[in-house]
N, C-alpha and C positions, 0 to 999 in steps of 0.2 A: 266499380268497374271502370276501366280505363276507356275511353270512345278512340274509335281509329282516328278520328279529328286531333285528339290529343296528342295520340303517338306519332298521327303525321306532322305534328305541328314541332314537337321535341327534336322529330329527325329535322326540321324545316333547321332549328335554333341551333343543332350541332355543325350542321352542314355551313349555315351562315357563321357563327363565332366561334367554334373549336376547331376545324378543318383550317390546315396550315399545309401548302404544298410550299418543301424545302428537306433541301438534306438535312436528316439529324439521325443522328447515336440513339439508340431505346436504350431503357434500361435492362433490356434481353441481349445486349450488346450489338445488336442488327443493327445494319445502316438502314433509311427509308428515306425515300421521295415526296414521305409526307407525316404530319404528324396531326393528330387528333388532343387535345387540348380540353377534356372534358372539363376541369374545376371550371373553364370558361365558362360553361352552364351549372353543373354541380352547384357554384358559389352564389349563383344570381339567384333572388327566392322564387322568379318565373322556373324557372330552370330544376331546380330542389322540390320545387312541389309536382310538377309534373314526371322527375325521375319518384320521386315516393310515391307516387298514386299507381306507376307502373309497376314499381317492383313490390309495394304489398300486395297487388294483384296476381303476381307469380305464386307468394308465397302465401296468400291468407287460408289456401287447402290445405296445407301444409303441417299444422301444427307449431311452427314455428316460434321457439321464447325468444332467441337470440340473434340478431344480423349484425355481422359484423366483414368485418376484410383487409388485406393489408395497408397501412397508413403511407403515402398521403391520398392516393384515387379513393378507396373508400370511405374516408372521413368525413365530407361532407353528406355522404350518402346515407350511410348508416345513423349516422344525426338525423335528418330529415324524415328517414325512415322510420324513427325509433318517433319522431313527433307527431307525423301520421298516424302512427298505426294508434298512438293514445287518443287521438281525434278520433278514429275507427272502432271507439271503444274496445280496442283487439292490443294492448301495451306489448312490446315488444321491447328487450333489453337490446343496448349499441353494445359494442367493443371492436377496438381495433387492435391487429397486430403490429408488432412493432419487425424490422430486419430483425434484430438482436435484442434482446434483454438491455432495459437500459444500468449504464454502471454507477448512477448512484441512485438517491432517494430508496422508492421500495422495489426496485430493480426488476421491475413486471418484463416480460414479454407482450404480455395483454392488455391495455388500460379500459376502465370503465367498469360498471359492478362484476364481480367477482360472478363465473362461467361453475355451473356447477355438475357433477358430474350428471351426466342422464340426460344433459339438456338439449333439444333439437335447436341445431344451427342452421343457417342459409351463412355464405360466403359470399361476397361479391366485388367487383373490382371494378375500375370507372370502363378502362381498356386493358383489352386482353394479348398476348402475342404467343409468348410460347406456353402460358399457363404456370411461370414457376412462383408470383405471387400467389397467386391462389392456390396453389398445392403448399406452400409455404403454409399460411396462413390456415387451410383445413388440416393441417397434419399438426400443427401447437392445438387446436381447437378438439380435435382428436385425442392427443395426449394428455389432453386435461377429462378426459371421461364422455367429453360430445360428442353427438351425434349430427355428424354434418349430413343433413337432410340434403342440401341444394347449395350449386354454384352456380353463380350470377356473372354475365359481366353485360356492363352496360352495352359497350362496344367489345366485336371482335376481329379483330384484323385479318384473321383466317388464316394466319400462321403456323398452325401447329396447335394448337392451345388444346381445340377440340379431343384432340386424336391423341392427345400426352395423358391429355385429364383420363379419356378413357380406358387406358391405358392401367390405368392406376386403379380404378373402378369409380369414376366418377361421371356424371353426364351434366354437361354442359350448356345452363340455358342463356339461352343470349336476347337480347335485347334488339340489338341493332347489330348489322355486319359490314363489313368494308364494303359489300357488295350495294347494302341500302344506302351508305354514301356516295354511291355511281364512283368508286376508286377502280380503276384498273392497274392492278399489279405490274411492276416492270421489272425485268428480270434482270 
């Protein structure tokens, strides 16, 4: 189990080294007055251990074989996760999606052990905006026979994301929100 110490302390380290106030382009194509820079944490093993201790805690009710989510926000995540949860004697398989199948070698869309059909998934994504990685990503996971249990994002920017997923039949667990980073939206 996660302590609120914990989790306040994760917001304390996004807030300090992934929080970037500056115009930049998302890759939703939005413009923003600020950017969130999770791999900042994600990458550090303070960082990696504390996002895996919170999100196998989302998911250890769950059933869950497989975590995984679009490459590059969930890569480090789903690593982490996946060496956790074998710490947790609870093994859990990674995979990441890819945009596109790659065009050479063995041209996956997926990498990491092979997703079999029947399999309960979690999705998850470092930051969220309008939700089209993660819908991305649960819809190949999907087509291969899974059963996407759960979407994850670490952070949510409160753009949309929530209200698209749902939309689609999915529900949204979040982690953290624009709102826990004290951001006020500018229009």
């Amino acid at each position: 189990m996660i302590s609120n110490r914990d989790k306040e302390y994760l917001l304390g380290l996004i807030k300090e080294k992934a929080l970037f106030y500056q115009r930049i382009k998302l890759s939703s194509g939005k413009q923003s007055g600020y950017y969130i820079d999770a791999r900042q944490i994600s990458l550090s093993g303070e960082g990696a251990y504390l996002i895996a201790k919170t999100v196998f805690n989302l998911i250890k009710e769950d059933n869950i074989q497989a975590i995984g989510g679009p490459t590059v926000g969930a890569d480090p995540i789903v690593g982490a996760v996946a060496c956790f949860s074998e710490l947790q004697k609870t093994p859990l398989q990674a995979f990441i999606v890819r945009k596109e199948p790659k065009k050479h070698g063995m041209q996956r869309y997926i990498e990491g052990p092979p997703l079999k059909k029947g399999m309960r998934v979690a999705i998850i994504d470092d930051v969220v905006t309008t939700g089209e990685s993660v819908i991305r990503a649960a819809n190949v996971a999907q087509e291969l026979g899974c059963e996407v249990v759960k979407l994850i994002a670490l952070i949510d920017r409160l753009e949309g994301a929530e209200e698209r997923l749902k939309q689609l039949g999915f529900t949204l667990t979040r982690v953290f929100t624009r709102d826990d980073l004290g951001i006020t939206p500018v229009s």
